[in-house]
Every structure is written in C-alpha cells, then in structure tokens.
N, C-alpha and C positions, 0 to 999 in steps of 0.2 A: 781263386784265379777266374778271369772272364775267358769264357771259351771263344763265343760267337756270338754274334748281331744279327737279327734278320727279322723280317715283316712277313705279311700273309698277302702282299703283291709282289708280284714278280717282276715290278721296274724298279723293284729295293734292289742295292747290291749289299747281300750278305757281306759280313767281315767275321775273319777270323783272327784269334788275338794271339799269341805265344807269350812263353814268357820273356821280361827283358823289355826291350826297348821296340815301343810298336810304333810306327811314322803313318801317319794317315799325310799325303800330299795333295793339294791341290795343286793340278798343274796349267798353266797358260799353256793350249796349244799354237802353235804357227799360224792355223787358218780361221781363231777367233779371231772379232772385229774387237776396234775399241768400248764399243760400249760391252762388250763381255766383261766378265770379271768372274774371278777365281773366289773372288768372296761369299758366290753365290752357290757354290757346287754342293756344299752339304757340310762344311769340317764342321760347321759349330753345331748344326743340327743333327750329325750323329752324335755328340755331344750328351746334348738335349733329351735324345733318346735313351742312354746308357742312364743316363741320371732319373728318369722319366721311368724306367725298368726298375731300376731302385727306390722308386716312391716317393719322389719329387713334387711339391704340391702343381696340380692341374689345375691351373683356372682362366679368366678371359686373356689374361695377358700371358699366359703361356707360351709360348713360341710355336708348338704344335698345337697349339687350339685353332684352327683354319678347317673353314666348310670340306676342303679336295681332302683332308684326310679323315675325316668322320667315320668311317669303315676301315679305316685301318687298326691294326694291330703289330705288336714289336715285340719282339721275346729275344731276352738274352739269356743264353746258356752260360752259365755258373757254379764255382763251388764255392761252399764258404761252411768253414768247419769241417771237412769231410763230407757233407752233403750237396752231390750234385744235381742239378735239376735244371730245367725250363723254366723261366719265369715270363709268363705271356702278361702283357696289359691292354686293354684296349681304351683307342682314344674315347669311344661312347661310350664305355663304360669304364671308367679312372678310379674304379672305388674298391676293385677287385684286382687279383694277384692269381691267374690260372698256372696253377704248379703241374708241369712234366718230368714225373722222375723215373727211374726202374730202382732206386732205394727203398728197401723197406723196415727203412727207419726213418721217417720223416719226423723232424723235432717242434713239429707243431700238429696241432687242431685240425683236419682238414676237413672243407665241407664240400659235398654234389651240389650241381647245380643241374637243372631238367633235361640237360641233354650228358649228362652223367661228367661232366667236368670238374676235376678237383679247381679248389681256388681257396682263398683265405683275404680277409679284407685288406685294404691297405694299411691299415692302423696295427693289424698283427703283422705284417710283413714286415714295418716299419720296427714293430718291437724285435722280432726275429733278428732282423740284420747288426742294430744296436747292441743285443747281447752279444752276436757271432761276432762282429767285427770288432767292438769297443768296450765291450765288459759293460753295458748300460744298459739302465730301463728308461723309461720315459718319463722323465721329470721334469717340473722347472724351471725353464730356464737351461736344461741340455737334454738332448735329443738324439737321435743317428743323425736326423737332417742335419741340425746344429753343427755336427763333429765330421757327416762326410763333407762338409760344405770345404774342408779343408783339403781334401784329397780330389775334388772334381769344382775346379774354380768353374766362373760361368760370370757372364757381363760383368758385372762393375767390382768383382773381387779380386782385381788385379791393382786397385790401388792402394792399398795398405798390407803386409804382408799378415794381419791380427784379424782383420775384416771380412767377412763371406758379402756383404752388400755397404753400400755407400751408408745407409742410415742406420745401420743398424747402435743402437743404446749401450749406453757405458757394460750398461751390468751384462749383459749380452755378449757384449766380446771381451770381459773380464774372464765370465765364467768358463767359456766355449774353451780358451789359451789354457787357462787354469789348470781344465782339464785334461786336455791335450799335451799338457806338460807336466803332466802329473806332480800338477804342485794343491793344494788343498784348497780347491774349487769351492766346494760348501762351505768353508770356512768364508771364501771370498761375498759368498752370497747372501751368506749372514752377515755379513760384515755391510755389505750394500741395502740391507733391507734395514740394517740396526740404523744407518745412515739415514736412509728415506724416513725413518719414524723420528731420528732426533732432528730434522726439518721441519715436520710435523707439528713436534710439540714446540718449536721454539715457534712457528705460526702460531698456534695457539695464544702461547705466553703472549705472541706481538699484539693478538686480538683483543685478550683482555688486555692487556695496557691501554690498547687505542679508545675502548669502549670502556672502563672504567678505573683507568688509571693503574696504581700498584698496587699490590697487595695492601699496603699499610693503607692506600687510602680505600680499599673496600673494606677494611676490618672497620676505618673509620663513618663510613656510610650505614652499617649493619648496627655500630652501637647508637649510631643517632635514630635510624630506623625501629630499633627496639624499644626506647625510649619513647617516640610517637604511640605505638602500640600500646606498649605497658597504660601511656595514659587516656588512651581509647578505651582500652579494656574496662578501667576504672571508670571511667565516664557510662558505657556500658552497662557494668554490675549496678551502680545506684540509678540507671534510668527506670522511672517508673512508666512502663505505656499505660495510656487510657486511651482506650480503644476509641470511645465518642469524643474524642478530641476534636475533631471538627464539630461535631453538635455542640459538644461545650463551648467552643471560639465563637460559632455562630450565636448561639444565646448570651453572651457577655458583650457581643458587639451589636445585638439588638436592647441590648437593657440600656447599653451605652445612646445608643439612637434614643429609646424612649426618654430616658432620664434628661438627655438635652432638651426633647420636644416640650417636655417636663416644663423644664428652665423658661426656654423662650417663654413658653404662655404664661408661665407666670411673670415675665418682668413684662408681658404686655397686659396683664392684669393688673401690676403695681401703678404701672403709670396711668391706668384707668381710674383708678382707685386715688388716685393723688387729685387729678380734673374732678373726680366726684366729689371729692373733699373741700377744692377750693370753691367749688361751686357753691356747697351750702354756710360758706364763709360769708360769700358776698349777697346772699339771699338774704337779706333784714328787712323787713316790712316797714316796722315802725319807721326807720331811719329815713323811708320813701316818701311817708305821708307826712310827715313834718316838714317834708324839702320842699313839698306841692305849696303846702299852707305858708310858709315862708315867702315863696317866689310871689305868690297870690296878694299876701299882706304890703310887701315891697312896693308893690305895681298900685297899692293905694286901689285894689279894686274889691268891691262890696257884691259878694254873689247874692243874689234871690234865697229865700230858704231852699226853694224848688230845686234849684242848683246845687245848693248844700246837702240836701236830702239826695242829690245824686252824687253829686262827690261819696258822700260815705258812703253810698253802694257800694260806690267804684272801689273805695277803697278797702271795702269790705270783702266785696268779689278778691279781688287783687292778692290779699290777705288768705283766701279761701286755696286761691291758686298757689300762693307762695309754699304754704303750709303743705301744701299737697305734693310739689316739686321737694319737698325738704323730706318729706316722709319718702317718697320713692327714692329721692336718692340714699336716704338712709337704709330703707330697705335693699338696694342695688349695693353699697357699698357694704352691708352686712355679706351680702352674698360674694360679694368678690373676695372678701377677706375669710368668709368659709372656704369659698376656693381655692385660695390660695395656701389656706391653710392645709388643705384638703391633699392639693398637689407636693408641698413641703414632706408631708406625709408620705407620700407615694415615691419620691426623690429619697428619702432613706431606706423604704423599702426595698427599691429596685437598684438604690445603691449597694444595701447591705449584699442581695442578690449576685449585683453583680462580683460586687467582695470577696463572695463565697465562689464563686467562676473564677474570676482571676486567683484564687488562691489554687486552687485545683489543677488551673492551667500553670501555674508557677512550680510547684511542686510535681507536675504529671509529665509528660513529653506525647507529642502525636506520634503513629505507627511508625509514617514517613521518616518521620526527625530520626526516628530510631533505627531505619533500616539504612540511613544515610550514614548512620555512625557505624554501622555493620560493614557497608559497601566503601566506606575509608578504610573501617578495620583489612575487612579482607585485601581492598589493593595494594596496602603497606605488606599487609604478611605475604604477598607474592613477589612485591618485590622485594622483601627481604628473602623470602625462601632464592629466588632467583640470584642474587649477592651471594648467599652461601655456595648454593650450588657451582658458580663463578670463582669463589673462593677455595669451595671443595677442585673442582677442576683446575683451577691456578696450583694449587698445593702437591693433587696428583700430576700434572703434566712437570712440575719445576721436581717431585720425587722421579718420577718416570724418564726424565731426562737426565738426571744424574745416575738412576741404573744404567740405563741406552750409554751413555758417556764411558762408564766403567766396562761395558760388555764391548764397546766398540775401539776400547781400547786393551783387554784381552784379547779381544781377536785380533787386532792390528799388531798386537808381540809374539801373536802366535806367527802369524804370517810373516813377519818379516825375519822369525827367527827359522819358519820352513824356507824362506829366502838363501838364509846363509846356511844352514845347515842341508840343506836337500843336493843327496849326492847324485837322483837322476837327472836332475837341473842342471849339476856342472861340467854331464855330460854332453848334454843336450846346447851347453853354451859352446862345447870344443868342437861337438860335430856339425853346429853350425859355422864357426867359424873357418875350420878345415874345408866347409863347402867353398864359404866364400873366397878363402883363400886359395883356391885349386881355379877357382873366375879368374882369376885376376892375376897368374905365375908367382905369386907370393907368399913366403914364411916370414915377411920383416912385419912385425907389431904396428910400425910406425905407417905402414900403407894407406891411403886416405880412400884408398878404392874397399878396401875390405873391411867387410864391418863383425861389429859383433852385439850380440843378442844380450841384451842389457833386460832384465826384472827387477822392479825397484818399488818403493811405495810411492802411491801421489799423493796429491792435498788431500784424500780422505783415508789415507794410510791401508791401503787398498792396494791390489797389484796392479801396476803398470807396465807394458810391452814397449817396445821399443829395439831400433834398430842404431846404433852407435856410429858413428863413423865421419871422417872431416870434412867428408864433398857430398854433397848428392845432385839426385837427378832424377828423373822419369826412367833412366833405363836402369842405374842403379837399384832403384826401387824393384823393378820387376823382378830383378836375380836377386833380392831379400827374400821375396816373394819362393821363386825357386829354390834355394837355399834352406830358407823353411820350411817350405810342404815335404822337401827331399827327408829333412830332418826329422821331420814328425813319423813319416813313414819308415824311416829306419828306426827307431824308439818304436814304436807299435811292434814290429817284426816281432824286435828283439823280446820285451816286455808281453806281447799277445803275440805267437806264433802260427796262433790256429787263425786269429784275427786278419785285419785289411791289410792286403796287398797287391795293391793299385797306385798307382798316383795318375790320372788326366789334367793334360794342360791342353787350353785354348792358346790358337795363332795369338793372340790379343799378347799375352806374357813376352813374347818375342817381338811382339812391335819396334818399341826404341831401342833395341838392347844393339850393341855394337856386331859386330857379324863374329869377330875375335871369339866375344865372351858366348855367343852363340852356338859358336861350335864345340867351345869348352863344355859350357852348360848340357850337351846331348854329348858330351862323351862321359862326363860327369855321371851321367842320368842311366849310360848304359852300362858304365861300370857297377855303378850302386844298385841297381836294379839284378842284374846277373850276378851280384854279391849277396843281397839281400832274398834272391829265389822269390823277386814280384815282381811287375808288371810297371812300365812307364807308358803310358799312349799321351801323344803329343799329337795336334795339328798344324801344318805348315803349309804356306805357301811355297811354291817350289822356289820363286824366287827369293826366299826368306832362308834356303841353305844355303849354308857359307859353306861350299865344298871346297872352296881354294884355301880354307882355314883348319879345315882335320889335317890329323899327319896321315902321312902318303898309305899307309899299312891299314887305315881307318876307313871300312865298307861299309856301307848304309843301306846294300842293295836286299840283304836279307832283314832289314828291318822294318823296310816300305810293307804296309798289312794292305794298303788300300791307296789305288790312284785317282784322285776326280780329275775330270776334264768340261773346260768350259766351252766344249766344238758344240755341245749342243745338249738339251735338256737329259737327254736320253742316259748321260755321261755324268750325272750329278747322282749323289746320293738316292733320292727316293725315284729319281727317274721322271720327277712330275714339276710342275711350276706349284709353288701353293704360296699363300700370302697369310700371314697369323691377323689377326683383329691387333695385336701390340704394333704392328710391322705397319698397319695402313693408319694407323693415331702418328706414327711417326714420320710417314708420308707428307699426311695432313699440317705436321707441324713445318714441314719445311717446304710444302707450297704455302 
C-alpha cells in the first residue's frame, strides 16, 4: 500500500493515500481568470513524483528535471511485502534510494552514507520492487519499469491499451503482456530472437546470391578455379629459376648485336672485294700498248726513234705502274677475304655462343617470371579459399535456417497451444470482458460497445494483443485501457497477494470518454479496488466528474485525498511555478 507523499519543502502539500479509491481533484475556482487552468495545478506532476519514488528513469527530459527544484527531495511512505519504510530520492541526486524504516528486517543490502543515512542504489531498489511486486529480476526485455509501466500510465500510454509509450518495438510489448498474463513470455522471446536471426540468415543467403550467384554456380567457379591452380602448380614444379637470368638475356642480346655488326662489315667487305676484283680484270697492259701503236700506225704517222725510245719508257713505266696497282690489289683482296674469312669465323663462334644462351634461356625461367607464377598462384588460391569460405557460409546459413525454421516452429505450437490451453488466460478474458460490460449496462454478446480481449498468433506466429469489438473510437479505447489495467491488477492480487496493489490513472484516460461510462468506470474502480483490498488514485478535473451520472447513494466526498486550486500558485501541488527543459522544447515548438 502507498501511505503518503511528501517533499523536504513546505509549499509541497503532503497527501495521504487510504485504501480503495483515492480522487486527487483539480478544481477551477470562481475567482481564477481565463488564462488559469486547472491543467497546471500539479495532478500529473504528483503523478510523476510517485513513479519518480519508484525509480523511474531521471533524465533531461524528465518532467521534474527543472532548475526551481534542484534541492528538492520526495519520499513516499510505503509497504510492499510486509516491509514498511520511507523511501526518500532526490532530484540532485537520482541514483540513490534513502530507506526510513523502524523494521528490523530489511530485505536488502543497506549502505551509510557520511552523514550516517541508510540508502541503496537505484538499480537495487529497482530489483527489490520487481521481486516484491512481480515475482521478477531484471532481465531482457522485462523489468519492474517494463511491468509497472502498466499500473501508473504517464503521457503517451493512454493509446493502446498493450503500450507503456507510442514507440515502443514489437518484441517489447510482446514480452511485457506476455508476462503480465501470464502466458509464456520466454517462450515469446525466443520465438522473436529465432525470428530476428531467421532474417538474418535469409540476408545472407540474398548476399551471396547477389555477389555470386547460387550455390551451384560457386561450386561451379571453385572447380574451374582449381583447375587454373592445379595447372600453375604444374608449371611451378618444372620451372627451373636461374638466378643470372638477366646477365644471361643481357649477354645473348649483346652476342646478337655483335654477330650482326659481324654481318654488316662483312657484306661491306664482300662488295669491296668484288670493285677490287673487277679492277684487276680491266688492268691489261699489253691490251693498252698495242691500242697506242695502232691508233699511231692508222694516222700514217712515223715517230723519231727519239720518240719511240720514249714511247717505250712510257710504256714501260705504265707497265711498272700497272703491275704494281695488280699486286696491291691482289695483296688488299687477299686481305679482305682473310677478313672476311676471319669474321665468318667469329659469326659461328659468337653464334654457337649465343646458342648456348638462348638454350639456357629456353630451358631456365628469370626470378621475376617465377614470382609472377607464384603471385597468380597465390591470388587464385584466395579467391578460391574466399568461394569456399562463401560456400561454407552459404551451406551453414541454408543449415542454420532450416534449424531457426524448425525451433521457430516449436515454439510457435508451443504457444499457441498455451493459447488454447492456459486456464489463467480464460480468466483473465471473462474479467475483462465483465469490466467492460459493467461500461456499458450490458450482458448481450452482441453489444458493439463492449469488447473483448482476443490473444492470437500474427504473421510470425507470435502473440498478438488485441481488443475485439464492432465500433471504436478514441473514448472507446481509453476504457480498454481501464478495463485492462483494472484486469491485470486483479490477476496480480489474486496470483501475488503480497505483490502490487495500486492502479494510477492520469486525467488524460478520461479525456474522450463519455461522462455516463465515466462515472461507471470510478464506481467500477471503487468497487474492485475495496474488493480487491488495493488502492485506485485517479486524477481529475473537477469538471471531468459526472456527478449527475452516479446513483443518488454514491459519495465521492470520502474519497477526494487531495484538492488543487488554480486561485493561485500557492494552491498547486509543489506550491512553486517551475518549468522542465521537456516543457520549454515544447514551448519552443509551438512559437
């Protein structure tokens, strides 16, 4: 049970809780103006503070994270399990849990702190309340936060009756209901994570497809890939290196230079040798001096002997000279055909030479050439290793997926047969429907106002929530909402005795809701509640009681725990103006 509410300033006004049906009012007085409002007095911020005492995460967007209350402090007085105590938190310090008990049996660790104050962190606090309230530890994917998220709605948890926030993820509000209805949560969650990985692998699969096709066509890459290798290797094993491979290249390309230089000078020697030859062709002597004595006898001319005796000088000299040009040339053409001989000689030597090089070069391989067959070798065997590896992976993901398939379809018979078989469930479907039928003055089936609480599988054979019924609406929705939370809480009672017995509701719940089913819904709340030996706190605007709609015998006067008034600051909950960092972002959005 919650005892009491109070702060370590004295413009707080303390509340006290009882059991049964607590009314927190916000009332419009007579001599606020219009821009007053009753919105501001404090209902959602004691709210905030209760859940806050309980260990609600503290951060910039907090509602109480604002500068004006940095020095404050809020302790709500509680029991839970037989153990009653103080629980102090402060706003500067959100990490700690200051316990005031006169128990001496405290069911936790407790530590001093330098001015001798017991306290425990908020992380044990958080595990404390989970086991006392909900039989849980802290695991998961469920939590106490997770599970009281249901018993102290807060902004945006008034649109789904399965939801604690607008965003919250499938697997998230699978689990939380699951468990809360005590249907087989873990099973749910296994069921969602065997999901998430058979996603996974069929990514995979889609990758390699995209990247190398199907299976059959990497097994067909890997045996033509092996086959390159195989005849690398072979090329490989019979390469012979020689290391002077380049000096060898170099010297058979220089034997090749000289053996040509070879060539040319000899065919410029042949043709030398041909002019020298035809030269001592046309060198005849005799042939000259007989064509003199001719030309002479013709012309009928009679030389002097004096002349004669010089003629045959002349022709003697001439003779001297010819003989002389015949013997050098003969001597110069001996020599050119020793040279040439000489150089023939030198052309098979340097041929043979080179013979013996290019044999060596033909039979050897350079370093290079070798390491180029190595650096083929090795980039085939990577990407073949890499194909296998793709292949090995194709093979586990297509095995892996066909377990994931079989386990995700054991769990899915499992669950849907704790569906039809689970007899807390078909309790839990009549005490909701009985809720909503007490909304709505109705026991006919066929009613479209009154719904009923359907668990079923979805498309991933999973638990599905849901609310049944032939109309809806926005106000509809909200008494699901009530209907529900009512429901869980009476399941808890019944099932954990020592556990939660609370239910808070925000004005926000009662917004659309018709004034009729409003009034039902808090007699509803106060019956069940004083049936159930727990606690219901509601906030309302005063104008949000439909008094004209209780029956006439129905008092609410001992139920009001706490009146705001909007005459003046003084009149609101904490007694102070204060503004959150969340509150001036959303300022900012609507200038």
């Amino acid at each position: 049970m919650l005892y009491k509410l109070s702060a370590n300033k004295a413009s707080f006004k303390p509340i006290d809780f009882k059991q049964g049906l607590n009314l927190i009012i916000a009332e419009r007085t007579v001599s606020s103006s219009a821009k007053n409002s009753c919105n501001a007095v404090g209902k959602t911020t004691i709210i905030e503070i209760i859940d806050f005492c309980l260990g609600s995460k503290f951060d910039r967007k907090s509602k109480l994270n604002a500068p004006e209350l940095n020095d404050w402090s809020f302790t709500l007085d509680l029991e839970v399990s037989s153990f009653r105590c103080e629980a102090t938190r402060f706003i500067a310090d959100p990490n700690k849990i200051y316990i005031h008990t006169t128990s001496k049996n405290i069911p936790f660790d407790i530590r001093e702190d330098k001015e001798k104050s017991l306290y425990i962190t908020i992380e044990e606090w958080k595990d404390f309340l989970g086991k006392a309230y909900f039989n849980i530890t802290e695991e998961r994917y469920l939590s106490f936060r997770s599970v009281i998220s249901f018993f102290i709605r807060k902004k945006d948890a008034y649109q789904n009756p399965f939801k604690a926030f607008s965003n919250e993820n499938a697997t998230q509000t699978k689990v939380r209901n699951a468990f809360a209805l005590n249907l087989l949560w873990k099973h749910s969650l296994d069921l969602s994570d065997t999901e998430d990985k058979i996603k996974h692998k069929n990514k995979i699969i889609s990758y390699l497809k995209e990247k190398v096709g199907s299976s059959g066509k990497i097994v067909s890459k890997i045996a033509s890939l092996t086959s390159i290798i195989e005849k690398l290797e072979k090329d490989i094993d019979n390469f012979n290196v020689l290391p002077e491979y380049e000096n060898v290249q170099k010297e058979a390309d220089n034997l090749t230079y000289e053996i040509q230089r070879i060539v040319n000078n000899n065919i410029f020697l042949k043709k030398k040798l041909n002019e020298y030859l035809e030269s001592t062709k046309k060198e005849d002597i005799n042939e000259n001096i007989d064509l003199i004595k001719s030309v002479y006898e013709e012309s009928k001319i009679i030389f002097p002997d004096n002349i004669c005796q010089t003629l045959d000088a002349t022709i003697k000299f001439h003779k001297e000279i010819v003989n002389k040009r015949k013997n050098f040339l003969s001597s110069e053409i001996q020599e050119i055909e020793n040279e040439i001989e000489m150089n023939e000689q030198r052309i098979r030597e340097k041929s043979s030479e080179r013979s013996v090089k290019m044999s060596i070069l033909k039979s050897h391989g350079a370093l290079s050439e070798y390491s180029k067959l190595q650096d083929g070798k090795t980039k085939y065997v990577s990407e073949l290793e890499s194909l296998k590896k793709e292949l090995e992976d194709w093979q586990q993901a297509r095995s892996l997926l066909c377990d994931l398939k079989k386990t995700r379809d054991a769990l899915s018979t499992t669950i849907e047969k704790d569906i039809i078989l689970n007899q807390s469930l078909r309790k839990e479907i009549i005490l909701f429907k009985e809720n909503s039928m007490n909304l709505y003055n109705s026991s006919l089936e066929d009613n479209d106002k009154v719904g009923s609480l359907v668990i079923e599988l979805n498309k991933d054979k999973n638990y599905n929530f849901k609310i049944d019924r032939g109309i809806s609406s926005e106000g509809l929705t909200r008494m699901d909402i009530f209907c529900y939370d009512l429901m869980l809480l009476e399941m808890f009672r019944k099932n954990i005795p020592t556990g939660i017995d609370f239910l808070i509701h925000d004005s926000t719940l009662y917004d659309p809701v018709d004034s009729r089913q409003r009034a039902k819904a808090i007699e509803l709340a106060r019956e069940k509640s004083n049936e159930l030996n727990a606690q219901y706190i509601f906030a309302l605007n005063s104008d949000q009681l439909p008094k004209q709609d209780f029956p006439k015998n129905f008092n609410l006067d001992n139920d009001i725990i706490k009146v705001l008034k909007d005459e003046s600051v003084k009149d609101s909950a904490l007694g102070i103006y204060f503004s959150s960092i969340i509150d001036e972002e959303r300022e900012d959005d609507l200038s």
